[in-house]
N, C-alpha and C positions, 0 to 999 in steps of 0.2 A: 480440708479447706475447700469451699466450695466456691462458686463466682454467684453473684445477685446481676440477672439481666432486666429485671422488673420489679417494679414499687406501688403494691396499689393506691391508688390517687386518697387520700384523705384514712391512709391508714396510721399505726399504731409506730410502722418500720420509717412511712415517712415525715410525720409530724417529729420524731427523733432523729431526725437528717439523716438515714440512710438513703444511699443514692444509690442507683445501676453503675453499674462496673466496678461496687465496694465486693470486697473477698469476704464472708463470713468463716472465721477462722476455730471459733468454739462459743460454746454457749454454758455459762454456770462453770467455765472451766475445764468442760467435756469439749474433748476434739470433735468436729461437724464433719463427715465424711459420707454422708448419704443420707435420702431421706427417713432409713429408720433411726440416725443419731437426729435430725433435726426434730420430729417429730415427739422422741421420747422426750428431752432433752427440753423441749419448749414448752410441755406441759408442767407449769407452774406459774405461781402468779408475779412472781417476780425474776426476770429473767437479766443477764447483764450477759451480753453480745461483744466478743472481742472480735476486729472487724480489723479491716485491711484497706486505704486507698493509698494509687499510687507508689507504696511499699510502707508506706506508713500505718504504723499501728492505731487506735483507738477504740477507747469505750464505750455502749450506750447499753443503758439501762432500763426496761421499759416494764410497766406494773401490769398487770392487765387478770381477766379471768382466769384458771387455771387451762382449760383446752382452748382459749382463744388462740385464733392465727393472730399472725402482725404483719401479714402483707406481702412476705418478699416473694419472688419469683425466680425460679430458676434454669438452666438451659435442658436441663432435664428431669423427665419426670422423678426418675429413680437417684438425682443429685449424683447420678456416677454412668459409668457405663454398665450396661446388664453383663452379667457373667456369663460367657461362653463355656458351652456344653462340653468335658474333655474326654467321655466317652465315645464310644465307637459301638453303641450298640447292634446285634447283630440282626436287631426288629427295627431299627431306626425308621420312621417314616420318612423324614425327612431328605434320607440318601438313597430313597425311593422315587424324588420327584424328576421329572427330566430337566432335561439344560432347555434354556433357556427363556426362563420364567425371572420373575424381578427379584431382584439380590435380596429383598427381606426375607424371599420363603427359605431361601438356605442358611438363615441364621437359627444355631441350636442355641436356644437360653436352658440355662439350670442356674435358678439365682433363688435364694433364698426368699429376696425383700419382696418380686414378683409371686411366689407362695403366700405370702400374708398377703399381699395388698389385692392380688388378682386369682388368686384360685390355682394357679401355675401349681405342678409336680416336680417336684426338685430330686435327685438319687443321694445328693451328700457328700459325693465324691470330690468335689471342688473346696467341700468346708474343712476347717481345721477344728483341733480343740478350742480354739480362742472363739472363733466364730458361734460354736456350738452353745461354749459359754455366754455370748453376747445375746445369742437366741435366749437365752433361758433367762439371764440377769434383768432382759428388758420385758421377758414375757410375753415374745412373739409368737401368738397358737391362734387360730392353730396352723398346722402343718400340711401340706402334702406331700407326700413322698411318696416315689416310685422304688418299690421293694423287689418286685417280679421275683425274689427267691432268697429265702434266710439260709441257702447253703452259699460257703465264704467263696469256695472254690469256682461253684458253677455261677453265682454271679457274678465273678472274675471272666469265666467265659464269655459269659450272654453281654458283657457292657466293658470290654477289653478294655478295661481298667486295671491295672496292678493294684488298687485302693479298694477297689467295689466291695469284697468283703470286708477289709477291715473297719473299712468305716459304718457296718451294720451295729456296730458297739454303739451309735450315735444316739440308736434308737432307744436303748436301754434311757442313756443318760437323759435325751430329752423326756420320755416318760419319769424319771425320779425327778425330774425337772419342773414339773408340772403344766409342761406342753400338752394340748389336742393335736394327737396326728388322726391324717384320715391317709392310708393308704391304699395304691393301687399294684394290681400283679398283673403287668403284659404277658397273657400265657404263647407260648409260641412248643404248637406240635412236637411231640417227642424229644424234647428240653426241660421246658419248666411246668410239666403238666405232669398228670400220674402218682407217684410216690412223692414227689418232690414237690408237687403243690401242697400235699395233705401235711407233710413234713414242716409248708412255709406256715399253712394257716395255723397251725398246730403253735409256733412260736408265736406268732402274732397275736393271736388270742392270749396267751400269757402277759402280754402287755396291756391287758385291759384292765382301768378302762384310759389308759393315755389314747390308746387303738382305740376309736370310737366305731372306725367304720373302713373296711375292706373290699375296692372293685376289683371283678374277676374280668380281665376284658380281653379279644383274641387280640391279636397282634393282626398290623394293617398290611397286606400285604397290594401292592401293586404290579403291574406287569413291567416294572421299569426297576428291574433285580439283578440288571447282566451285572456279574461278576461280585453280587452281595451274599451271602450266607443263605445256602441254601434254606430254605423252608415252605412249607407245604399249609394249606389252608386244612382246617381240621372239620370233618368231613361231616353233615347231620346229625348221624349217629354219636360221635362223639361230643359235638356239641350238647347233643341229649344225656349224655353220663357226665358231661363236667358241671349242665345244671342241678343234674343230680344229686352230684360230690359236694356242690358247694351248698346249696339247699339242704343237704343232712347235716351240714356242719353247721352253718347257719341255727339250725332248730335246736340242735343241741346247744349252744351256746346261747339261745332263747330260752332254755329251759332253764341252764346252770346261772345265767347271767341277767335274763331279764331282757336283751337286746341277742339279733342275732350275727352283727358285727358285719357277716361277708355277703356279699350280692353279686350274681352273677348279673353283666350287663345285658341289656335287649339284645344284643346283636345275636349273643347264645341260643336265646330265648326262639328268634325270629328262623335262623336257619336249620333251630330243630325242627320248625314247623309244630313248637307246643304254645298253648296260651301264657300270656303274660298275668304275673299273677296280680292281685288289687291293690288296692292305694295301701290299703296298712301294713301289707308284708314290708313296704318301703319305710316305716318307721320316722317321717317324715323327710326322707329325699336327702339325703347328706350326701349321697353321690349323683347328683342329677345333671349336673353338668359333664360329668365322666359316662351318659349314657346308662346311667342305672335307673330306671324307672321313669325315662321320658315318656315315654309312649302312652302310658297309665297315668301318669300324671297329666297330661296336655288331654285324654281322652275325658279323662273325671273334671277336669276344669272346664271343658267344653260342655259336658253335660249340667253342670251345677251354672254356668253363665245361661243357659240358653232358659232357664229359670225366668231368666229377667229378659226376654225377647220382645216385649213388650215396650220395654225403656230405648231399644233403637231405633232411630229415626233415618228411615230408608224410603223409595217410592214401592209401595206393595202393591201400586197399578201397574209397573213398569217391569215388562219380562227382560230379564237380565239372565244372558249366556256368558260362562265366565268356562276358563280353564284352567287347572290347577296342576304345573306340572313339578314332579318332586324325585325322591329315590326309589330304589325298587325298594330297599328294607320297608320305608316309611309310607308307600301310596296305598295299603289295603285300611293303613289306621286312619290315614286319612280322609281316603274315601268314606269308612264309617265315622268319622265328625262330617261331612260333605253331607251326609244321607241324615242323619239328626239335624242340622240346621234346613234341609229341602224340606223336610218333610212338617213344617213351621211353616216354613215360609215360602207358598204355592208359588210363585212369579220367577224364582233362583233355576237355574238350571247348571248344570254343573260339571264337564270330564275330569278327570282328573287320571294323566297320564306317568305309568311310571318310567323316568328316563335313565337309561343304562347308561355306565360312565366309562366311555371310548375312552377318556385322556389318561387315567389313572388304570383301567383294565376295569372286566368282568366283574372280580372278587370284591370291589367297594363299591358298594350297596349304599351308604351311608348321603345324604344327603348335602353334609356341609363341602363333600367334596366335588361336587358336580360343576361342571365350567362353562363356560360362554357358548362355547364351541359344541360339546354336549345337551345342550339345551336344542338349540340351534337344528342338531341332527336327528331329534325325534321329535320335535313340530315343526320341521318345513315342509313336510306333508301332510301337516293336519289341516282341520278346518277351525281355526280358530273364528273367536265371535266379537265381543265386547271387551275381556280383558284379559292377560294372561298372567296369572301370581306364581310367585316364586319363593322359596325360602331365601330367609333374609342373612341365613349363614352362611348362603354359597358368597356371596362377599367380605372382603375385606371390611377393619373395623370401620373404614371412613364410607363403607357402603355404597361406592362407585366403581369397583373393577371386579370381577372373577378373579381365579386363581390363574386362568389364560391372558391374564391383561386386558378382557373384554368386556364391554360393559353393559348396562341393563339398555341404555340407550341404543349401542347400537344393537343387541339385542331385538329392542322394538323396532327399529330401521328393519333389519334384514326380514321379519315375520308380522310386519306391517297390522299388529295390534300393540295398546298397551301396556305396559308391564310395570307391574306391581309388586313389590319388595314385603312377604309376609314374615313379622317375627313368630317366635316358637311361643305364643304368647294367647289364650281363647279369645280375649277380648280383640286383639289385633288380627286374628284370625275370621272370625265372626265379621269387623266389619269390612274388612278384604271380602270376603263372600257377599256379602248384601250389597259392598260399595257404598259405604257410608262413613262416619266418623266416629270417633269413643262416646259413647253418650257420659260417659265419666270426666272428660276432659274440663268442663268449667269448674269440678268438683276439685280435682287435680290443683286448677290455679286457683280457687279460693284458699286451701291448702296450705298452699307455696306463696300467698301471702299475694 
């Protein structure tokens, strides 16, 4: 049973006198207990809602398209609470951040419904067989799941779970199930790396093709570890053999299969100090938001946009000095997209500073983690000019605070230039740089109607 706090005005819920504060109790018969039962459950064209006001029971019955909505609103997105995390993993980022930051960054999710609807990595440990079954009966794929090791024992260790291994059976069933999982392996130093990775990919590949696609990613280590599970950052050199390990397996699974299933992430890539390889090793990006092929991909988009440089509408009389500050992994790719759009466009000038991340430590490089206070301390002694851009992940989703609590605004206050919020995006990047707008944008709302 869920509660209805909202009715949109001339819809389908309220022309059938459903009102705010009615309980929707089941639909077609099926109990309503989140939004993947509402969801699956309202796709048809005739639906009958048993509903609740007051404590009173009643019926409405409403015809309509098979995937049409009917309006109602509810107090949360996911119609339930997110599922809290009950491991204790021993790479946890999360029990890495310091005190005193706002109560959301210490909440761990591992929720199934979050995997489908948002991209989220779930372990399985929290699911039962019932759950497993309800995945599969509704046909929720695809998947992500955080594997980091198909030995039962040591992923008992690594995510101090009594469950952690048994529930790797899960994996099996959702594959006979005919779930898309895309997994990910947190390698963490002298743990789950070595014998025991080749061991995990080895199974995981057997699972193909439910396994469509496997990241290899280090583990985040920050300087805020007193008294967490010892672990050590894994050293250039190694990063160079784990490209290696996963890249021959990879190939060979290209050969036998046609796909090469595993990828190691940039971050590997970057602290070997080897080149990232091109757009097609990435087989079109199935792990791109797990940092598997960012870098090549935002580079090949920037070059294939600046195509059409022609189509943006900027002053090419007007010398514009901008600043671009970002992470250390990320500021040399950057700078070459910075030197491709200058060298177009005479009037652009351009620094672009990598800023090291005080608040988290040395070891994250990574750019969505950088904070207010971070920024702050490697240009308050620049020479800034015109504008100063930022990536648009060092903020929260609503795009107004740092992970410090601080914002672009005051940001701009304390380093008395503008500041500009850049998505991970060429066309949004592009016109950050020129300072101008999408030239696609009316295209957009002809579109959208």
């Amino acid at each position: 049973m869920v509660n209805i706090v909202d009715i949109e005005r001339g819809s389908r819920a309220e022309k059938s006198g459903i009102k705010k504060g009615d309980v929707l109790i089941s639909i077609n018969g099926h109990p309503i207990n989140d939004v993947l039962d509402y969801g699956f459950y309202l796709a048809d064209k005739r639906v009958k809602l048993l509903l609740s006001r007051d404590g009173k029971e009643f019926e409405v019955t409403i015809h309509k398209e098979t995937y049409d909505d009917i309006g109602l609103g509810f107090e949360e997105p996911l119609m339930d609470k997110k599922h809290r995390c009950e491991n204790a993993c021993i790479f946890c980022f999360i029990d890495q951040n310091p005190r005193g930051m706002r109560e959301s960054i210490y909440f761990k999710d591992d929720d199934s419904r979050l995997s489908f609807l948002h991209g989220n990595y779930i372990t399985l440990t929290n699911l039962s067989d019932a759950d497993i079954q309800r995945i599969i009966d509704m046909h929720i794929t695809p998947i992500n799941i955080s594997v980091h090791t198909t030995n039962p024992s040591l992923r008992v260790k690594m995510m101090k779970n009594k469950r952690a291994g048994d529930v790797l059976r899960y994996l099996n069933k959702l594959a006979d199930g005919g779930c898309e999982l895309h997994c990910q392996i947190v390698l963490c130093r002298g743990i789950n790396d070595g014998a025991e990775l080749d061991r995990t990919m080895r199974d995981l590949a057997v699972l193909y093709p439910a396994v469509t696609s496997v990241s290899v990613v280090p583990a985040g280590l920050t300087a805020h570890r007193d008294g967490l599970y010892k672990l050590e950052p894994f050293t250039p050199a190694e990063c160079a053999d784990i490209v290696a390990k996963v890249t021959s397996f990879g190939d060979n699974c290209k050969s036998k299969l046609g796909t090469r299933i595993f990828f190691a992430s940039d971050e590997f890539y970057i602290k070997a100090g080897l080149p990232l390889p091109c757009g097609d090793f990435y087989e079109g990006y199935p792990q791109l938001e797990n940092g598997v092929g960012m870098v090549t991909s935002f580079l090949d988009d920037i070059k294939s946009e600046l195509e059409f440089i022609g189509d943006y509408s900027y002053d090419k009389d007007k010398p514009r000095h901008i600043t671009i500050a970002t992470g250390e992994a990320a500021a040399p790719y950057i700078t070459t997209a910075v030197e491709k759009i200058c060298s177009l466009c005479y009037n652009i000038k351009c620094d672009v500073i990598a800023v090291k991340n005080k608040f988290f430590g040395g070891e994250v490089t990574v750019s969505g983690l950088l904070t207010g206070s971070d920024f702050l301390s490697a240009l308050s002694t620049q020479n800034l000019h015109d504008e100063l851009l930022i990536p648009a992940s060092t903020l929260r989703a609503e795009g107004d605070l740092f992970l410090d609590n601080k914002s672009p605004a005051w940001l701009s206050e304390k380093l008395g230039v503008p500041v500009r919020t850049v998505k991970n995006d060429a066309v949004d990047f592009i016109c950050a740089v020129l300072g101008c707008t999408s030239p696609y944008e009316n295209e957009d709302i002809n579109e959208n109607g």
